[in-house]
C-alpha positions in Angstrom: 5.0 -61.4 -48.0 4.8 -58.0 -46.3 7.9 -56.9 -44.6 6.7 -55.9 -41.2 8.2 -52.2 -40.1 11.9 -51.6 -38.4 11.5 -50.8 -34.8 13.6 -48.3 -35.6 11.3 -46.6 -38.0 8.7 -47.3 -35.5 10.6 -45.3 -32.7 11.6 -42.4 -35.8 7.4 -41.9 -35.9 7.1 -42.2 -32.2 9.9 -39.6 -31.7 8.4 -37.2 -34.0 5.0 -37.3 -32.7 6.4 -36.0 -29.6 8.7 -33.4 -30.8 5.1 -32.3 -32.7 3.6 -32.1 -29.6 5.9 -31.0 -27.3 6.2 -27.8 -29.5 2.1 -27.7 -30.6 2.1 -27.0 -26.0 5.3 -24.5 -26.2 3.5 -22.5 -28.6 0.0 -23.0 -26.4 1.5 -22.1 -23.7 3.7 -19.2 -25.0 0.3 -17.9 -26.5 -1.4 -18.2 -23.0 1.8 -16.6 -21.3 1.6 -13.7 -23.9 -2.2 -13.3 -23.0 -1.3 -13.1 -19.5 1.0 -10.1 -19.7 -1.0 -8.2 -22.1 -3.8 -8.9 -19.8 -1.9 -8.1 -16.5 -0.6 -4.9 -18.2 -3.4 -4.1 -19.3 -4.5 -3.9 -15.4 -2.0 -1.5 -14.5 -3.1 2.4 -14.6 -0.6 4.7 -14.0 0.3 8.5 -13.6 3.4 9.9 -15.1 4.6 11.9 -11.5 7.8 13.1 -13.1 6.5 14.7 -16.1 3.8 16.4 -14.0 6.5 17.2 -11.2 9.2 18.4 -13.4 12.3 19.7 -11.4 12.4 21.3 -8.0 12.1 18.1 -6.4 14.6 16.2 -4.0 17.5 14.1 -5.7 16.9 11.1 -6.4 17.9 8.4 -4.2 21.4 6.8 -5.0 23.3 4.2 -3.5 20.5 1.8 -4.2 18.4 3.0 -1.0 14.5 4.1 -2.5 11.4 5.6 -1.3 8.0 4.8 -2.1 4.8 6.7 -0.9 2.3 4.4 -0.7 -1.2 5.2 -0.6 -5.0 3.8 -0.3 -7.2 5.9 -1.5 -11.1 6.1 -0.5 -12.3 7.1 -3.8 -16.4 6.0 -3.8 -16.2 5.4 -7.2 -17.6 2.2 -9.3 -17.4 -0.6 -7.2 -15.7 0.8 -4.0 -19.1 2.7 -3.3 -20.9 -0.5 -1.8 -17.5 -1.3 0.1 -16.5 2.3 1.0 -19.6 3.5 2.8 -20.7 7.7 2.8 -21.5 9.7 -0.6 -20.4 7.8 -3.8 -18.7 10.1 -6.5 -15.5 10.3 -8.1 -13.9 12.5 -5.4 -11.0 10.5 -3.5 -8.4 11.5 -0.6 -5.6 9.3 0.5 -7.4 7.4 3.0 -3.9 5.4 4.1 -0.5 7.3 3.5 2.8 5.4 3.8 6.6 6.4 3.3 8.0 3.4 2.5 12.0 3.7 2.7 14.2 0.3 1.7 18.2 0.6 2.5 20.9 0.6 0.3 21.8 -3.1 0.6 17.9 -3.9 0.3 17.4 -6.1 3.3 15.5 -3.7 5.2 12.5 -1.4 5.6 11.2 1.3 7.4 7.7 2.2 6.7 6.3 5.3 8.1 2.8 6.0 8.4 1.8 9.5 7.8 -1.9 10.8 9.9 -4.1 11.7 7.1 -5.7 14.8 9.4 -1.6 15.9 9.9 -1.9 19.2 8.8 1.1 20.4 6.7 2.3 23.0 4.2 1.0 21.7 1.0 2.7 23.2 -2.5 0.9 24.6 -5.3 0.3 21.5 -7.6 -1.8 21.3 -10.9 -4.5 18.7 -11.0 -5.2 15.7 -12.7 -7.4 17.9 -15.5 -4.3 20.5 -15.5 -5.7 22.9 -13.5 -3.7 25.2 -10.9 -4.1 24.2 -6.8 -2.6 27.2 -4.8 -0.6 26.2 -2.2 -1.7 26.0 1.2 0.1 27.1 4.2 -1.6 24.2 6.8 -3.7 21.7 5.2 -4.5 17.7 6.1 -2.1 15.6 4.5 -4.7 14.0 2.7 -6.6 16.6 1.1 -3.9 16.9 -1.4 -4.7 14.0 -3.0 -8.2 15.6 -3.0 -7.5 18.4 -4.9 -4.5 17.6 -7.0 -4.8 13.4 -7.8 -1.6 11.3 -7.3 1.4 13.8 -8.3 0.1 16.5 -5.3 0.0 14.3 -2.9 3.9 13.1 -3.9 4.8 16.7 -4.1 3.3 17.2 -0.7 5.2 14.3 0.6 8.3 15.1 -0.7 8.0 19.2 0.9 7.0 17.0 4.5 9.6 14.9 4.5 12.6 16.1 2.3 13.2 12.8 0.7 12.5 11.7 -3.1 9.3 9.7 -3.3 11.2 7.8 -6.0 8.2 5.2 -7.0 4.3 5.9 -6.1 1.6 2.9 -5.9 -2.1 3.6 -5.3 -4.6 0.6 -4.0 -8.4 1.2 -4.1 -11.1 -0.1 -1.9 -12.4 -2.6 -4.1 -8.8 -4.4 -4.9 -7.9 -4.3 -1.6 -10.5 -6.7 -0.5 -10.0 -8.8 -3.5 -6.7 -9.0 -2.7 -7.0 -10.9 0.3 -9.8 -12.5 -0.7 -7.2 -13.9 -3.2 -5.0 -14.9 -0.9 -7.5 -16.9 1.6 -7.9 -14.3 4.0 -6.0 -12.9 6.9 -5.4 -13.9 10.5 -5.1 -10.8 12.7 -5.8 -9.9 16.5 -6.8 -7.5 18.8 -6.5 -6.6 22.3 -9.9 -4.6 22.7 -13.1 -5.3 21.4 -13.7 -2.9 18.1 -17.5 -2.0 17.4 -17.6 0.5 14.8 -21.1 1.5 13.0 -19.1 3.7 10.0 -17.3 0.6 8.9 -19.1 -2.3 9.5 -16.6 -4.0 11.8 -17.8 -6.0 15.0 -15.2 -7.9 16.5 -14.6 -9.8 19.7 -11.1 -9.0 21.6 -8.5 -12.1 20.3 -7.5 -13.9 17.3 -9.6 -13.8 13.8 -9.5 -14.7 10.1 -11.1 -12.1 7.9 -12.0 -12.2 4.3 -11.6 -9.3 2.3 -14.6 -7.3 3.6 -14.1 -7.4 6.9 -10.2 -6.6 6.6 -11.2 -3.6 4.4 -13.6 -2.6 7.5 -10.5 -3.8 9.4 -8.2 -0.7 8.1 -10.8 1.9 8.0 -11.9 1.4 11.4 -11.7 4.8 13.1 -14.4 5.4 15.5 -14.6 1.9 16.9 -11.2 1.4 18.7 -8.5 4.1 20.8 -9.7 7.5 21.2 -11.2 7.9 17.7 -8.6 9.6 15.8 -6.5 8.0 13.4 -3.8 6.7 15.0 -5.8 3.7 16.3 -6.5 2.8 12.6 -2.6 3.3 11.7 -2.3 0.7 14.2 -4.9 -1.7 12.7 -3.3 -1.1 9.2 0.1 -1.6 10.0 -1.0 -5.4 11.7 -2.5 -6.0 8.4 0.3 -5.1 6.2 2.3 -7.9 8.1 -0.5 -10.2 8.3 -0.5 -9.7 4.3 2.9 -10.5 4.3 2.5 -13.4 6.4 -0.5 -15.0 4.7 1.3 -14.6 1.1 4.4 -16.1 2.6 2.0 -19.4 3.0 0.1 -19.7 1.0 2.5 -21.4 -1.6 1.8 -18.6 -4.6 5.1 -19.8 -6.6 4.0 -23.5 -6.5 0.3 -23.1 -7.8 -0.3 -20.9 -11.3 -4.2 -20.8 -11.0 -3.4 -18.9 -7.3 -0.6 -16.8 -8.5 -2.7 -15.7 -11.8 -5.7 -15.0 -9.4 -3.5 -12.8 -7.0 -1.6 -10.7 -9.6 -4.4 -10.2 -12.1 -6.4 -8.5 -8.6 -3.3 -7.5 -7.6 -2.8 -5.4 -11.0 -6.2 -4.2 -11.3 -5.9 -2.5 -8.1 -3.2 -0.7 -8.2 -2.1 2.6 -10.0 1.7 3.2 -10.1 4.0 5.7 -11.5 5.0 5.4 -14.9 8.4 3.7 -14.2 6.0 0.8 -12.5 3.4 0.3 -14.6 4.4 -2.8 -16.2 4.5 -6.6 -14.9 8.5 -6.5 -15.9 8.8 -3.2 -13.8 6.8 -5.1 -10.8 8.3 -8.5 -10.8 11.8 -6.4 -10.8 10.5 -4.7 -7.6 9.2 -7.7 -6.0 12.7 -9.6 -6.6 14.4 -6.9 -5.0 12.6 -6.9 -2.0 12.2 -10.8 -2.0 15.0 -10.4 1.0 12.7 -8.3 3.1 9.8 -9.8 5.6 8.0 -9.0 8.3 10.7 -9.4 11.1 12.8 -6.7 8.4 10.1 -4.6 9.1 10.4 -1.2 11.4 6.8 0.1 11.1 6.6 4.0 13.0 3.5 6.0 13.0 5.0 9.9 12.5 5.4 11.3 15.7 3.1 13.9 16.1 0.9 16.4 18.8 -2.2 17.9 18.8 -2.0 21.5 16.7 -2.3 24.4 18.1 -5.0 26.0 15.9 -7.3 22.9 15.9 -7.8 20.0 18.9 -8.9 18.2 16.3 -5.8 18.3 14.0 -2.2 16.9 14.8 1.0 18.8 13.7 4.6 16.9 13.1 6.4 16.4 16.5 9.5 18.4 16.8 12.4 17.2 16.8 11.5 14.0 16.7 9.8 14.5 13.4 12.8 15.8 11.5 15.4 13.5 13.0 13.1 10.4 11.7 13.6 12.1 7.8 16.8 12.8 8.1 17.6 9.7 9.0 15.9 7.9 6.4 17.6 10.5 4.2 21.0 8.8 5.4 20.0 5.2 5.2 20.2 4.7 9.0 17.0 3.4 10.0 14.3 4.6 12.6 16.2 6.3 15.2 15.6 6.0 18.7 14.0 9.1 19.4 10.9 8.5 17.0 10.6 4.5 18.4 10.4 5.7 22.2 7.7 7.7 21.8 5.6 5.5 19.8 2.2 4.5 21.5 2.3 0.9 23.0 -1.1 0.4 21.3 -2.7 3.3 20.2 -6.1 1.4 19.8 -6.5 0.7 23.4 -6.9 3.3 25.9 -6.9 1.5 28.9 -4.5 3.5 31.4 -1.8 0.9 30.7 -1.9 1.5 27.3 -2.1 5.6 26.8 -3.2 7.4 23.6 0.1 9.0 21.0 1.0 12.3 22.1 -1.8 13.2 23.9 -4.1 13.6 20.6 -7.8 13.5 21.2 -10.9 12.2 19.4 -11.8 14.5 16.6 -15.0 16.1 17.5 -16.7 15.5 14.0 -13.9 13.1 11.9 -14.3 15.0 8.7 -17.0 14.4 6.1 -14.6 10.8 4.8 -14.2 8.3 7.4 
């Protein structure tokens, strides 16, 4: 007569099975996790600003406060060309510039957004390919970029404002409107209809949800809404950056992995960082520290500026306003008053209620990049 099996050699095989398989799925899973960060790192380009800077800079930020200049550029390279609009090539400028400044105890933000035509005193830099650029007494912001890649225009941000640009990031055309296409889209609004034939973008005035397309067009609008310079499009890109903010805080990224995989692998591919950034670790540790800081811990300023002398179709920094909004930053204090009262109520609507920045004027031509 057989003896049938012990239940309790029954529950030993049972037990074991599932210890098997429970680690055969750690080790599946630890494999997929290792593909995802050598894939997400992979992603990341990145530009080593304090090598090519060296010393002669501000000091660095202490206290825990840190700056970031943040830029989009509007290369027409690869696959921004169909987005971007104009002449494709590989030549870029920074098409969005903004000093980002978080305070010492990290609950807070002001982010300042530079006018790309603001003509400034650009230093001699060395390009990308490690060729000289002679400095320039009165340049646009943005040309320095143009001639001297990512570590120009931080060394021309850093002679504007006096402050250490202590981390750069860099978003391209292309991943910006993957980006929200990653995230479901955007809801924004505007008070005036926008019609613009450069960007694409026809909207009605109110409330709208754009894909990624249309909230690339969104940013870039220029022509279509204010007076035509860029501080109507400062506006329209300061709404979105909230609206991002917004729409991510929804969206419930932390509770589904195929949505947060989709939004950091375009995430990553769009970006180019400095050196100190360029790595998921570096990122996540970024986004934890400023996992405190939303919208409503938001003070978004457009530099106060006037129309230069030596060109109606140039703005300078406005004085003092100007140099009291870095030198505050500089001592963690915030936006001061003085730069927030003479903001524009809504610099893309010139109705008489709601009158253009600093008396700045359309820009007769725009410049060859819109």
């Amino acid at each position: 007569m057989t003896d049938e099996p012990k239940p309790r050699s029954r529950r030993r095989r049972v037990l074991r099975i599932a210890v098997f398989s429970a680690v055969g799925l750690l080790l599946i899973g630890a494999g997929a996790a290792g593909y995802a960060y050598w894939k997400l790192n992979g992603n990341i380009r990145s530009v080593d600003i304090d090598n090519q800077l060296g010393t002669g800079r501000p000091p660095a930020s202490v206290g825990g406060a840190f700056n970031l200049l943040v830029l989009g550029s509007d290369s027409r390279a690869g696959a921004n060309g169909s987005l971007a609009g104009g002449a494709v090539g590989d030549g870029a400028r920074s098409d969005t510039a903004m000093v980002v400044h978080v305070n010492r105890e990290h609950s807070a933000a002001s982010v300042v957004s530079i006018p790309r035509d603001t003509l400034v005193a650009r230093p001699a830099c060395t390009s990308p390919e490690g060729d000289p650029v002679a400095a320039a007494r009165s340049a646009m912001f943005n040309s320095a970029y143009e001639v001297g890649g990512p570590a120009c225009a931080v060394k021309t941000a850093e002679k504007l404002t006096g402050l250490r640009m202590d981390h750069f990031v860099e978003i391209d055309f292309a991943g910006f409107a993957k980006l929200v296409d990653a995230i479901g889209g955007v809801d924004v609004t505007t008070t005036v209809a926008i019609s613009d034939q450069d960007s694409g973008l026809h909207l009605a005035p109110g409330h709208h949800h754009l894909a990624g397309a249309e909230a690339l067009a969104f940013v870039r609008t220029r022509h279509g809404v204010g007076n035509g310079s860029d501080l109507g499009r400062i506006e329209l890109q300061q709404q979105m950056v909230r609206s991002i903010m917004e729409q991510v805080g929804t969206v419930g990224v932390t509770s589904n992995p195929a949505r947060m995989w989709s939004l950091a692998d375009k995430l990553t591919s769009a970006m180019t960082t400095d050196s100190d950034l360029a790595s998921v670790s570096a990122l996540v540790g970024l986004a934890n520290t400023l996992k405190g800081i939303g919208p409503a811990q938001l003070t978004m300023v457009t530099l106060p500026v006037v129309t230069a002398p030596v060109d109606p179709n140039r703005v300078v920094p406005r004085t003092p306003q100007a140099g009291l909004l870095w030198a505050s930053l500089q001592a963690d204090t915030g936006v001061p008053e003085a730069v927030v009262s003479v903001q524009p109520s809504n610099p893309a609507d010139t109705t008489p209620s709601a009158p253009a920045a600093s008396g700045v004027r359309a820009p007769a031509g725009g410049g060859p990049r819109e």
